[in-house]
C-alpha positions in Angstrom: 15.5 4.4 55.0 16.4 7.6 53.3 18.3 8.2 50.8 20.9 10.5 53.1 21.8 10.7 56.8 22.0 13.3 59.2 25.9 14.3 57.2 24.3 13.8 53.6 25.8 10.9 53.1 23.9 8.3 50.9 22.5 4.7 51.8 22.0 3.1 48.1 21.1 -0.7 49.0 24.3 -2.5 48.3 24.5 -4.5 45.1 25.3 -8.4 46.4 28.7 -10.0 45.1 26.3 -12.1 42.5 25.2 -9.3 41.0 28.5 -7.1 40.4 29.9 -10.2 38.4 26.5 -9.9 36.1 26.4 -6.4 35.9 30.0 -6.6 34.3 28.9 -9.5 32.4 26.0 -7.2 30.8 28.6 -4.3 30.1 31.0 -6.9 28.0 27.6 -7.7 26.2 26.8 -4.4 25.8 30.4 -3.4 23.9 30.2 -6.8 22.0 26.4 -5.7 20.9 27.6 -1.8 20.0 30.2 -3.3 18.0 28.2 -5.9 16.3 25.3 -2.7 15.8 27.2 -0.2 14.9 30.9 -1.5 13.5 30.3 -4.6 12.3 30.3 -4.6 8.5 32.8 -7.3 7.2 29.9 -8.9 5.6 26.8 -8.0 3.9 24.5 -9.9 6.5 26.4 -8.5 9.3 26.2 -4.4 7.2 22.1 -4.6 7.2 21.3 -6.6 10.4 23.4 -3.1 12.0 21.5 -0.7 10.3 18.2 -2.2 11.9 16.2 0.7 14.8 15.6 -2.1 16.6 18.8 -3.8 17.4 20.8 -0.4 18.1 18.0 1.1 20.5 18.0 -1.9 22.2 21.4 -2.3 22.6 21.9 1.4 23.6 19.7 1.5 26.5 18.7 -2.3 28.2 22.3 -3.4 29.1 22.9 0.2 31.1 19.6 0.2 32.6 20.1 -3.6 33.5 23.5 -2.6 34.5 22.6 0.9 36.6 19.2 -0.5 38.1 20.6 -4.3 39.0 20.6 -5.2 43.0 18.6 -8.3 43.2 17.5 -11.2 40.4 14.3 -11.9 42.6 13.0 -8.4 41.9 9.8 -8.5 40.7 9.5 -4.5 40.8 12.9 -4.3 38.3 11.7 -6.6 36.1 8.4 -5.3 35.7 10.0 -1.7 35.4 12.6 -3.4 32.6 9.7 -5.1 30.8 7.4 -1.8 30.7 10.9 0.0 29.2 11.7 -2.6 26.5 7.7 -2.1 25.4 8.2 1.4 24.8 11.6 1.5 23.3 10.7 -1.2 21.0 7.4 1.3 20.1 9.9 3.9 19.8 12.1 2.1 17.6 9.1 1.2 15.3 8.0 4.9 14.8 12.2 5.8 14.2 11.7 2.6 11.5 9.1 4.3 10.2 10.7 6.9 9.2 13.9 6.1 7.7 12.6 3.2 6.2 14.4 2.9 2.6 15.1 6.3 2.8 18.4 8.5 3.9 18.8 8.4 7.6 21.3 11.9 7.7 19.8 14.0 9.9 16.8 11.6 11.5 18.9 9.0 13.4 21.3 11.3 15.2 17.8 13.2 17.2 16.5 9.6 17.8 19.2 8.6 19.6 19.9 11.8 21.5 16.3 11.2 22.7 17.4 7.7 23.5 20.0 8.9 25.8 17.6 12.0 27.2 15.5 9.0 28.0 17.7 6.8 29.9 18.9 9.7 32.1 15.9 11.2 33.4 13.9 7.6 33.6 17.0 5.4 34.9 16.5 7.3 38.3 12.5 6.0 38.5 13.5 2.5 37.8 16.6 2.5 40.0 14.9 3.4 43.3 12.3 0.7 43.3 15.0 -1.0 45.0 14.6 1.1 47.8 11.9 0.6 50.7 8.5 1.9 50.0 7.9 4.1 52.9 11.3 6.4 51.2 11.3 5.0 47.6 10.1 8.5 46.1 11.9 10.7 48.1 13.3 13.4 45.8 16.6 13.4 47.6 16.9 9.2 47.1 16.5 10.7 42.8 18.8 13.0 43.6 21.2 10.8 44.8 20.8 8.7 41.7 21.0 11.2 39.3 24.3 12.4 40.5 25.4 8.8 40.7 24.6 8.4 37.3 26.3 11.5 35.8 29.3 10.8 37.9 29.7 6.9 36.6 29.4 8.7 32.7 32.4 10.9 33.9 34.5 7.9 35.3 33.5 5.4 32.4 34.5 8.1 29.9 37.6 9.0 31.7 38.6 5.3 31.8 38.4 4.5 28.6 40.3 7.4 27.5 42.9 6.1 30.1 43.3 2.7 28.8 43.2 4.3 24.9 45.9 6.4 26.1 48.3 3.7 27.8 47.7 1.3 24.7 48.6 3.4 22.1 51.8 4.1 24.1 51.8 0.2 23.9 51.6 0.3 20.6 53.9 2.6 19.8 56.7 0.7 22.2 56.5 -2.3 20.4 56.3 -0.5 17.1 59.7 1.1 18.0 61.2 -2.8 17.6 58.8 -3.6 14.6 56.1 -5.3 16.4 53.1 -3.8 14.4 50.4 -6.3 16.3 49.6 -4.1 19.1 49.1 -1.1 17.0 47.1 -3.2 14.4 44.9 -4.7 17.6 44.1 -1.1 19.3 43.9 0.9 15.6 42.0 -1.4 13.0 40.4 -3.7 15.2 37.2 -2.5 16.4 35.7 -5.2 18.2 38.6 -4.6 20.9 38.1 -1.1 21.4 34.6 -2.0 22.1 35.2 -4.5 24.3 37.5 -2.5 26.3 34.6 0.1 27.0 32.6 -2.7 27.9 35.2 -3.4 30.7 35.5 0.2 31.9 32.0 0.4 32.0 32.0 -3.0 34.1 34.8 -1.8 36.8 32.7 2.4 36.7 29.2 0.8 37.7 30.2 -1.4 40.3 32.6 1.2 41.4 29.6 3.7 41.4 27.6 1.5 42.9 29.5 -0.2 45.8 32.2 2.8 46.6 29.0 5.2 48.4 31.8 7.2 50.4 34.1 7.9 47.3 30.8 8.7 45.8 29.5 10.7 48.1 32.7 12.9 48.5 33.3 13.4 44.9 29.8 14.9 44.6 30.4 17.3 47.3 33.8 18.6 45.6 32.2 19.2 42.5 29.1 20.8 44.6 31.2 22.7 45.9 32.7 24.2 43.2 29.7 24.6 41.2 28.4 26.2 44.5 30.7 29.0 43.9 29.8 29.3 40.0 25.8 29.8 40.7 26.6 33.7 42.0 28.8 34.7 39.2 26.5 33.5 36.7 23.3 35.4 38.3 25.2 38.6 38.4 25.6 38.2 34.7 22.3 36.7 33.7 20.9 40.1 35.9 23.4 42.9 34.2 22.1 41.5 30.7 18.5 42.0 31.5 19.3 45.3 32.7 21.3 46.6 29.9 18.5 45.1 27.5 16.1 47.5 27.8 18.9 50.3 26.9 19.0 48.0 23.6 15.9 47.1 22.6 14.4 43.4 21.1 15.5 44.3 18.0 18.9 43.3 18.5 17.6 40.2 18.8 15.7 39.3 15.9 18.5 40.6 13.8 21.1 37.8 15.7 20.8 34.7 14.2 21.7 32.2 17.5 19.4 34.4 19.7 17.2 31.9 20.8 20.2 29.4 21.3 22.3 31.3 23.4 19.4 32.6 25.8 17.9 29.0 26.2 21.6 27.9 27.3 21.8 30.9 29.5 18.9 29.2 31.4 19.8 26.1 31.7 22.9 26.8 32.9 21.2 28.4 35.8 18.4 25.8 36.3 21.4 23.2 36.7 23.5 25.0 39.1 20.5 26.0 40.9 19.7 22.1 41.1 23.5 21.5 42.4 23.0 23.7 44.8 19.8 22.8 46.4 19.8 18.8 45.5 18.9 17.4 48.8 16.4 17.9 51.5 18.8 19.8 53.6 17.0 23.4 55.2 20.5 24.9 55.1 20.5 28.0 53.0 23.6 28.6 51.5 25.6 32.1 50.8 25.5 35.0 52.4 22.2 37.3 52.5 23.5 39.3 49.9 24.7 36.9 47.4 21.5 34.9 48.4 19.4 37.5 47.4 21.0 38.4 44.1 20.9 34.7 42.9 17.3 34.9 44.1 16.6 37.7 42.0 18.2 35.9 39.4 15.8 32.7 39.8 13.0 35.1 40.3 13.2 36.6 36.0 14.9 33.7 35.2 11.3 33.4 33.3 12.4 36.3 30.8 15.2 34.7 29.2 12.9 31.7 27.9 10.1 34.4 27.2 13.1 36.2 24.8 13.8 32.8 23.0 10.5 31.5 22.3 10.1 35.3 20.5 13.1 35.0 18.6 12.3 31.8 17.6 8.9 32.6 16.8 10.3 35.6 14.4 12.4 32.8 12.1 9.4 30.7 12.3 7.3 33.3 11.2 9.8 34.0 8.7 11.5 31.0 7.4 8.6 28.6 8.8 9.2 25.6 10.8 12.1 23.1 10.8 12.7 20.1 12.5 15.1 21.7 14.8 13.4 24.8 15.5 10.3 22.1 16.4 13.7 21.0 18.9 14.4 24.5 19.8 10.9 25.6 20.9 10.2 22.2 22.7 13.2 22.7 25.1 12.4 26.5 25.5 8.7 25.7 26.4 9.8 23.0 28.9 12.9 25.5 30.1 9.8 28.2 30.7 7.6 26.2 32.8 10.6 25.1 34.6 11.7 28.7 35.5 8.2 29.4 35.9 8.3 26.9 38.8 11.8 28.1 40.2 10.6 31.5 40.0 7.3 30.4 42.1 9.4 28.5 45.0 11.8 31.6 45.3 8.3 33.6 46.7 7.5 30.7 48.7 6.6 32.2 52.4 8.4 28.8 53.9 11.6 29.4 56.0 13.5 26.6 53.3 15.7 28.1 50.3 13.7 27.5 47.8 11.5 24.7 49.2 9.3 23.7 46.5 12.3 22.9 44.2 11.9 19.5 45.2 8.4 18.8 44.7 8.6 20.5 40.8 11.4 18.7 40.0 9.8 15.1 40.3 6.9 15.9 38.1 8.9 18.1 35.8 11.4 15.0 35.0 8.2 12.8 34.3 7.0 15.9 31.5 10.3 15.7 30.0 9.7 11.9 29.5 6.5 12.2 28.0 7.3 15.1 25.6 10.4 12.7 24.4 8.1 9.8 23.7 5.5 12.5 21.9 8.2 13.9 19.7 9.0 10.1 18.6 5.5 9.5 17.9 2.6 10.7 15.9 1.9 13.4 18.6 4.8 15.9 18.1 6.3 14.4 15.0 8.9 17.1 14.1 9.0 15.9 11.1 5.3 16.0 9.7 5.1 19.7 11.4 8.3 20.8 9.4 7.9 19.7 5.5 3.8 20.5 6.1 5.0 23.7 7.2 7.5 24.0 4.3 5.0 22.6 1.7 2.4 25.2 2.5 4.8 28.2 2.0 5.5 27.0 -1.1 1.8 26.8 -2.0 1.1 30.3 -0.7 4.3 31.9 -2.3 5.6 33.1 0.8 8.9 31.3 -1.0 10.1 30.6 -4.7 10.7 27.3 -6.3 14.7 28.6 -6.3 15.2 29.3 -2.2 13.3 26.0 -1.6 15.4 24.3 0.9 15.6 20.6 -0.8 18.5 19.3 1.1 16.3 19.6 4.3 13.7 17.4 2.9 16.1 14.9 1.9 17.8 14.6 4.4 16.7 15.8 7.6 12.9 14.9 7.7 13.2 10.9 6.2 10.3 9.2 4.6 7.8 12.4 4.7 10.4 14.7 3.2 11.2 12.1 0.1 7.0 12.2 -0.2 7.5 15.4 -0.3 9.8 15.6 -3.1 8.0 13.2 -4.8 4.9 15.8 -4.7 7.4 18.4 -5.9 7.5 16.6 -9.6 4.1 17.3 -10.2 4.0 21.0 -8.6 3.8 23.5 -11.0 6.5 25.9 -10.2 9.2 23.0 -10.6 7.4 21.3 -13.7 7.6 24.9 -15.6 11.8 24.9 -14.5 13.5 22.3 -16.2 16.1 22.9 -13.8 14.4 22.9 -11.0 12.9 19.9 -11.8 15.8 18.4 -12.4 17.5 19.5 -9.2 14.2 17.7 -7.4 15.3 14.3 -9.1 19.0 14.8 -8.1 17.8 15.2 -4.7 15.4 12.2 -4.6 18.4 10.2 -6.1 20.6 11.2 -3.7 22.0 9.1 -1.0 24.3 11.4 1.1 24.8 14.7 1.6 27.9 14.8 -0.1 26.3 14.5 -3.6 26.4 10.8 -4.7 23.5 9.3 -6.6 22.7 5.3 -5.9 25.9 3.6 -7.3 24.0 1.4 -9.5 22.2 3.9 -11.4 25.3 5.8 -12.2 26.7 2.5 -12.9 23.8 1.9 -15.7 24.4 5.0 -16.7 28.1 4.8 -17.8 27.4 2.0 -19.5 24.9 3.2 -21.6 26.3 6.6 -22.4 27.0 7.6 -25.9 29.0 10.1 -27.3 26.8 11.2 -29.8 24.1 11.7 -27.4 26.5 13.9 -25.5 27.3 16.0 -28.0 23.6 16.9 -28.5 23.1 17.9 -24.7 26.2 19.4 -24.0 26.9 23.2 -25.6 30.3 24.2 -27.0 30.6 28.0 -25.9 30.6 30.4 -28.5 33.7 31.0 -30.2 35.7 27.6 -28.8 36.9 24.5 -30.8 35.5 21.2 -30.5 37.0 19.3 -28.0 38.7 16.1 -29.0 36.7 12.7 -29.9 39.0 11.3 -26.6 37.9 13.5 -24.4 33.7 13.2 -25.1 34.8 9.5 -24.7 36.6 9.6 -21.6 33.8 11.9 -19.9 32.0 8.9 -18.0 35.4 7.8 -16.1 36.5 11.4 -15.8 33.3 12.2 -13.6 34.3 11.7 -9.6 30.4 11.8 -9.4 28.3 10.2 -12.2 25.1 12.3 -11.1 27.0 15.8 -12.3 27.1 13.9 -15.9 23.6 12.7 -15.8 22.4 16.5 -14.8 23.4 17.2 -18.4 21.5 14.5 -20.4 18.3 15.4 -18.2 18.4 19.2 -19.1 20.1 20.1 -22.3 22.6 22.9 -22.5 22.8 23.1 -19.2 26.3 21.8 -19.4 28.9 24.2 -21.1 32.2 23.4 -22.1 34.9 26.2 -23.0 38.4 25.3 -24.4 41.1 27.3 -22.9 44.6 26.7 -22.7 45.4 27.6 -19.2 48.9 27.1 -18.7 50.1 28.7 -21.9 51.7 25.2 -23.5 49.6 25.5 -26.9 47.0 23.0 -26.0 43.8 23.9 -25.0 42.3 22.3 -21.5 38.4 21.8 -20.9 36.5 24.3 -18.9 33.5 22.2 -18.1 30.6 23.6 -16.2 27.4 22.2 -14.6 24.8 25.0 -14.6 21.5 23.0 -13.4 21.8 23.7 -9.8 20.6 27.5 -9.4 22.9 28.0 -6.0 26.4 27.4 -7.3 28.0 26.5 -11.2 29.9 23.9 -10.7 33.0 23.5 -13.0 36.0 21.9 -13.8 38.9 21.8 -15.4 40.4 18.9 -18.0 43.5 18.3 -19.3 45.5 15.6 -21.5 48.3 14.3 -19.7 50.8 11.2 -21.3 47.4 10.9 -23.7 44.9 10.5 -21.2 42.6 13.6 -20.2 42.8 14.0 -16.2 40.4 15.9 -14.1 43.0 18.6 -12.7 40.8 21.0 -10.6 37.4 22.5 -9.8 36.0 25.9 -9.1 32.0 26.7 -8.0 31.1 30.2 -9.3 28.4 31.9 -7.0 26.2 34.8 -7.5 27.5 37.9 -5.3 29.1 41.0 -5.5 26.3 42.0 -8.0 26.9 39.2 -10.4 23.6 36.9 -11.0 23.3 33.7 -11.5 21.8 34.5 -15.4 24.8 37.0 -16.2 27.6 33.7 -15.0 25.9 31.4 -17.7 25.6 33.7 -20.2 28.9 34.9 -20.3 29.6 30.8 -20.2 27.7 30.6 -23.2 29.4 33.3 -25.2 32.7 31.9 -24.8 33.8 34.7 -21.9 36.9 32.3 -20.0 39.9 34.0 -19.9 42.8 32.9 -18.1 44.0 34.9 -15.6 47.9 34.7 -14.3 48.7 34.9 -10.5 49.6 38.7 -10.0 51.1 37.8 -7.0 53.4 35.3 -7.2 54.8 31.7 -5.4 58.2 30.9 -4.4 60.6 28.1 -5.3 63.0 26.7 -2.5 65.4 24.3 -3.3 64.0 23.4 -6.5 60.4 23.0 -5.0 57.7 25.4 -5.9 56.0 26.6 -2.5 52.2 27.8 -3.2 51.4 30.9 -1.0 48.1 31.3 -0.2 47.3 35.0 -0.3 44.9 37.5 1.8 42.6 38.3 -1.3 41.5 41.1 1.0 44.4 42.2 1.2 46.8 42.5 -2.1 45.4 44.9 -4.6 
């Protein structure tokens, strides 16, 4: 049987009435499992069982391919496909583990599961025809159909839940008009509901998708067919850049910093509507011969654009060295060049067919994506081991100083081997010669966000075994100011929003100033307190006593530019050189209020 008819209409095997009522029994689980993965956190037990790989990756993906892929229980081919899957997502899982294991999961988690979903779209397809007959099951137009299937059901899940969101809140919102608060209270700080109620739109989209062909069917061709009329326009301008480019020269493009990004999007953009267009076996060619051609031209150096972005991205790797997403970046640009590479070979192809081989490359081409997925979530192409190896060695070979050593990357966006490598850091010799430097290091290992905060229980320890005389022994009085008060050196622990700033001073002395200057002309002198360990930015702020308590009242980060260095800020924070400086420009008071304008600094003199 294939997939489409003589009119293109498809003929996915029917899902028995048995099955739908499962398949929407597998969606509630999967919003009850999301929320218990992912929300749940009333409780201690509940807060680390969610932050387990396992349990999210698996229940991410099994319930929507069980869901998507369902037609019969008695199928031995699904449940061989299912049991292969939940192998190698549970692998996957264990390398993600791996990674993030006791360590800050910013910037690792968030590529695992985009993986996760790059998985489940380009394999779901392969599992969901083995329902099919065997003679047709491989057809590329029954894949075809599939994928579209699948990318419309996203479109109508998201588009019901946003639906039912919408018409609840206006239920809330009713009732709240009268003082009943429950409704608002159920949709707004109950999150098990709102996950439950995906879980039902999902439900009501897959068994729509999957039992509605017709609807299906017709839906796909309105959005072909406006998609249809896209693929021109965007040839044209894909071949006017090209030919203005040589008028401009590469250059231009190493000096742009999103080169590589915009010119990889470029392609894909045309790779997809080019798929759109030509997405079943059909031998009709579409457009007329001139359009045709131009879009074939387009197809034909589609190539270039993936040739440009692999150079610009191998000029800030050459300069900067590799990241983890750069290791992203040239990964999709090598697989988006031996994809145009292919289109640009089926455009030449002799056969009558517009574009015939299209369909053949695609198959394999959706397979390489697969593997190259599970290869960057493995030991293979680990991103991650690539980028701080990379980073290391040009620190080793000087090709960058201790100061410009991205830190934040390694703690954050390359998990257990960049902490390894910040452990290494303490013992390399251009950090142990810079107190500072050495000191940023242990900020960074402590550090548990990217928002600054240190573990809670060290800074806890901390506070409670601060003393003020050891304070006053780390902590320099600028030239020329008084003393501050005996209140004040004791209130420091509970003034400090972040215990880690207050630590930085006791691990490097003097590297915290204080200056005393009285910044609202009352007589009495407030505390200009400044951290100057980190190399990047001073941070400072600004004490005052109010009803005999001292108050944090604001905070400034002074920066090296406009000629200024980093050196010349601290000394003159050293020698006492705060002065205050009155608004020249004024604010306004209406009605008794003061109004604070917020001038154009560019623009008043």
């Amino acid at each position: 049987m294939s997939q489409f008819d003589s009119t293109g209409s498809s003929a996915i095997p029917s899902v028995p009435l048995s099955s739908r009522w499962l398949i929407i029994a597998i969606c509630l689980l999967h919003g009850g499992l999301l929320y218990f993965f992912i929300s749940a956190g009333s409780s201690q037990t509940l807060e680390n069982t969610a932050r387990t790989i396992y349990g999210q990756t698996l229940a991410l993906t099994l319930p929507l391919l069980f869901a998507l892929s369902l037609v019969r229980l008695n199928d031995r081919r699904f449940w061989g496909g299912m049991a292969l899957l939940t192998i190698a997502l549970v692998g996957l899982a264990a390398w993600a583990n791996s990674n993030v294991l006791g360590m800050p999961q910013d910037g690792v988690i968030f590529p695992f599961y985009l993986c996760l979903s790059l998985l489940v779209f380009f394999i779901l397809p392969w599992l969901q025809v083995q329902a099919f007959p065997s003679a047709t099951r491989y057809r590329y137009a029954n894949l075809a159909a599939c994928y579209g299937q699948n990318i419309l059901c996203a479109m109508l899940t998201g588009l019901l839940v946003l639906m039912s969101l919408a018409v609840m809140s206006l239920c809330a919102a009713l009732f709240g008009l009268i003082g009943i608060k429950y409704f608002h209270e159920l949709l707004f700080s109950t999150p098990w509901f709102t996950w439950m109620v995906y879980g039902v739109m999902l439900g009501i989209s897959v068994v729509f998708c999957r039992t509605q062909s017709a609807l299906i069917d017709n839906t796909k061709n309105i959005f072909r067919f406006i998609l249809k009329g896209l693929l021109p326009l965007v040839s044209f301008v894909s071949l006017i850049f090209l030919f203005a480019l040589p008028f401009t020269g590469l250059k231009v493009l190493s000096e742009a910093w999103s080169a590589a990004r915009l010119l990889v999007t470029m392609a894909i953009i045309l790779l997809l509507l080019v798929n759109i267009v030509r997405q079943t076996d059909s031998p009709d060619k579409p457009y007329l011969p001139a359009v045709r051609l131009m879009v074939n031209a387009s197809i034909l150096l589609l190539p270039i654009y993936a040739v440009l972005a692999l150079y610009a991205s191998g000029l800030r790797i050459s300069q900067y060295g590799w990241t983890p997403s750069r290791v992203w970046g040239v990964l999709i640009i090598v697989m988006t060049l031996l994809t145009s590479i292919c289109y640009s070979l089926a455009v030449i192809d002799k056969r009558p067919d517009w574009l015939p081989r299209i369909t053949q490359f695609n198959k394999p081409l959706s397979l390489l994506v697969v593997l190259l997925i599970v290869a960057v979530n493995s030991p293979l192409l680990d991103p991650y081991r690539i980028s701080v190896n990379s980073q290391m060695a040009r620190l080793d070979q000087g090709e960058v100083e201790a100061q410009d050593f991205d830190l934040r990357m390694l703690s954050f966006d390359t998990g257990r081997r960049g902490h390894e490598a910040l452990t290494e850091l303490l013992q390399h010799p251009d950090f142990v010669d810079d107190p500072k430097l050495l000191v940023t290091v242990k900020n960074a290992i402590a550090q548990t966000s990217q928002w600054g905060a240190s573990a809670q229980d060290d800074a806890e320890a901390f506070a409670k075994n601060y003393r003020v005389e050891d304070a006053k022994k780390v902590i320099q009085v600028a030239k020329g100011s008084t003393q501050p008060e005996e209140l004040w050196w004791k209130s420091l622990p509970e003034l400090e929003e972040y215990h880690r700033d207050l630590q930085q001073c006791f691990s490097v002395p003097d590297a915290c100033i204080v200056n005393a200057v009285d910044l609202n002309n009352d007589k009495q002198k407030e505390q200009f307190f400044c951290d100057t360990s980190d190399s990047s930015a001073i941070d400072c702020r600004i004490y005052a006593k109010r009803s005999g308590k001292w108050a944090v009242l604001g905070r400034v980060y002074l920066y090296s530019e406009n000629g200024t260095t980093n050196e010349e800020l601290v000394d003159a924070l050293r020698n006492g050189k705060v002065k205050p400086l009155p608004r020249r420009w004024a604010d306004v008071e209406i009605q008794g209020k003061r109004q604070v304008i917020n001038y154009d600094e560019d623009q008043i003199d």
